[in-house]
C-alpha positions in Angstrom: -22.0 -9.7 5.5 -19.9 -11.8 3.2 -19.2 -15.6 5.0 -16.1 -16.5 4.3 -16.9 -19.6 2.1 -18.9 -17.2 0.0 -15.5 -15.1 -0.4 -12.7 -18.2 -0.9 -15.1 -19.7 -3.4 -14.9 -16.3 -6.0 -11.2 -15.7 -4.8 -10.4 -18.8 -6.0 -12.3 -18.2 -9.6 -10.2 -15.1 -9.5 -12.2 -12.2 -8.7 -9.4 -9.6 -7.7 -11.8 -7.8 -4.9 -12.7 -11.0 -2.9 -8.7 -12.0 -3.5 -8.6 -8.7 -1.5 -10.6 -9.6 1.4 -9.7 -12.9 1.9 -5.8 -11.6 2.0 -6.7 -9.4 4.3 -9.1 -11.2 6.4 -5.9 -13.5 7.3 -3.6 -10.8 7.3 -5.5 -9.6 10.9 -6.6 -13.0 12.1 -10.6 -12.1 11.3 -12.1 -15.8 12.0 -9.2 -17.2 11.1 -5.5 -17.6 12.4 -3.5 -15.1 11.4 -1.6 -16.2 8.0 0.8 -13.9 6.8 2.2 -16.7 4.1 -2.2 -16.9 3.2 -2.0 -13.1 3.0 0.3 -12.8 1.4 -0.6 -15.3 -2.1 -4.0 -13.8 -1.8 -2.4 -10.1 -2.0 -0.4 -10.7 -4.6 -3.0 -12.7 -6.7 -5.3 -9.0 -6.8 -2.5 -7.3 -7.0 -1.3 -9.1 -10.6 -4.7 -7.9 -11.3 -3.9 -4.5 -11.0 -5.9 -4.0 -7.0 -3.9 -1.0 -5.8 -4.6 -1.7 -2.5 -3.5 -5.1 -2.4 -0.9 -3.8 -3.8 -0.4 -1.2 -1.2 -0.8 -4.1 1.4 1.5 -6.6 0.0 4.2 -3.3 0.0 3.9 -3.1 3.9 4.0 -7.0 4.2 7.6 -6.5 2.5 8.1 -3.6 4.4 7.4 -5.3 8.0 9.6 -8.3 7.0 6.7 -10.6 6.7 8.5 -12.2 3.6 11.2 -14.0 4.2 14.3 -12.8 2.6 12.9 -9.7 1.2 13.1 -6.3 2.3 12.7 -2.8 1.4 13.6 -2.9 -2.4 10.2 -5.1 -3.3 8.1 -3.3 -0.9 9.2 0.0 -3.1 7.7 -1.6 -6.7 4.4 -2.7 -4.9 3.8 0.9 -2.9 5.2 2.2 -6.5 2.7 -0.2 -8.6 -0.2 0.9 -6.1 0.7 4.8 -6.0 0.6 4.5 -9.9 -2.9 3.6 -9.7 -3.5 6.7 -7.6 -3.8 5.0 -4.3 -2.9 8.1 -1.7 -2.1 6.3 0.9 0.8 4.6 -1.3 1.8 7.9 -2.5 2.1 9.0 1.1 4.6 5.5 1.4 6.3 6.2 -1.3 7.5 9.5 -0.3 8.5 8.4 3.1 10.5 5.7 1.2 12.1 8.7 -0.5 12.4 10.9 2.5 14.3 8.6 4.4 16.2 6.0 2.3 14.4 3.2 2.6 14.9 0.7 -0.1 15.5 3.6 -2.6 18.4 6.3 -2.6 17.3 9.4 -0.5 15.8 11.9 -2.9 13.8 14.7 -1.3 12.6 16.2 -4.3 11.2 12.8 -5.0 9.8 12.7 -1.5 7.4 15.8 -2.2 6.5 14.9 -5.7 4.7 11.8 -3.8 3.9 13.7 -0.9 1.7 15.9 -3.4 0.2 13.4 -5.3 -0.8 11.8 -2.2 -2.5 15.1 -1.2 -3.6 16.9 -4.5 -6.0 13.2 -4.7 -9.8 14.5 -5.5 -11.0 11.9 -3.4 -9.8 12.9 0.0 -11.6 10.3 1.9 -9.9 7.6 -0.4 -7.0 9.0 1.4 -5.8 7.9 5.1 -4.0 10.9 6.2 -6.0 14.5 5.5 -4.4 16.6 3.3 -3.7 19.4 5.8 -1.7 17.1 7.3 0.1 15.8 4.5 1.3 19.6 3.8 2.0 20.1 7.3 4.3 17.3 7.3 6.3 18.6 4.2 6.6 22.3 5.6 7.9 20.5 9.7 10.0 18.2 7.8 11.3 21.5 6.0 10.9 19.8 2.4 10.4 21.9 -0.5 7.0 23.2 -1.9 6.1 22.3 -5.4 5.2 25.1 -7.8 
């Protein structure tokens, strides 16, 4: 296992996937006290680098209100910048976003075009939620199916 001097040494020469862990290694508290300001530069740092799922983090520290004076509208372009990359599990976010109205105007078309990216991904296990779910979810919630 990585120590975490080995891992702040190459975040801090810029290597996007230890950026990654050390933001998230504060964002829980993991042998250190929990640092959602720490997580937060680190995040965004790999995510400027294109990580989707820093990117995909740093969303839901927007979207928790663990940035002060920011709120829905900024967690939107990071889930967005992260779903881009073909991150599922920001797909899946974004769609919710669009289900309900959060940050962006409610637009359930939108909603299932993200809710099918999210589960058309090759990769299922790169994916959080199966997709059996995922369709389950759009036929309960009684959105559309696309063709």
């Amino acid at each position: 296992m990585k120590t975490l001097k080995y891992i702040l040494k190459a975040a801090k020469k810029g290597n996007a996937k230890e950026q990654y862990n050390l933001a998230f290694i504060y964002d829980l508290g993991e042998d250190v006290p929990q640092d959602y300001a720490e997580a937060f530069k680190w995040y965004r740092k790999a995510a400027e680098q294109g990580h989707a799922e820093a990117a995909f983090e740093l969303g839901f520290l927007y979207a928790e209100g663990h940035v002060d004076g920011v709120g829905c509208e900024e967690a939107v372009s990071w889930f967005h910048k992260a779903a881009e990359q073909g991150d599922a599990s920001a797909q899946w976010e974004v769609g919710c976003m669009y289900k309900y109205g959060w940050g962006v105007p409610k637009d359930e078309a939108e909603a299932v075009k993200w809710y099918h990216k999210a589960a058309s991904i090759s990769d299922v296990n790169s994916c959080m939620l199966p997709r059996s779910w995922i369709y389950a979810e759009c036929k309960k919630s009684g959105l559309p199916e696309l063709k």
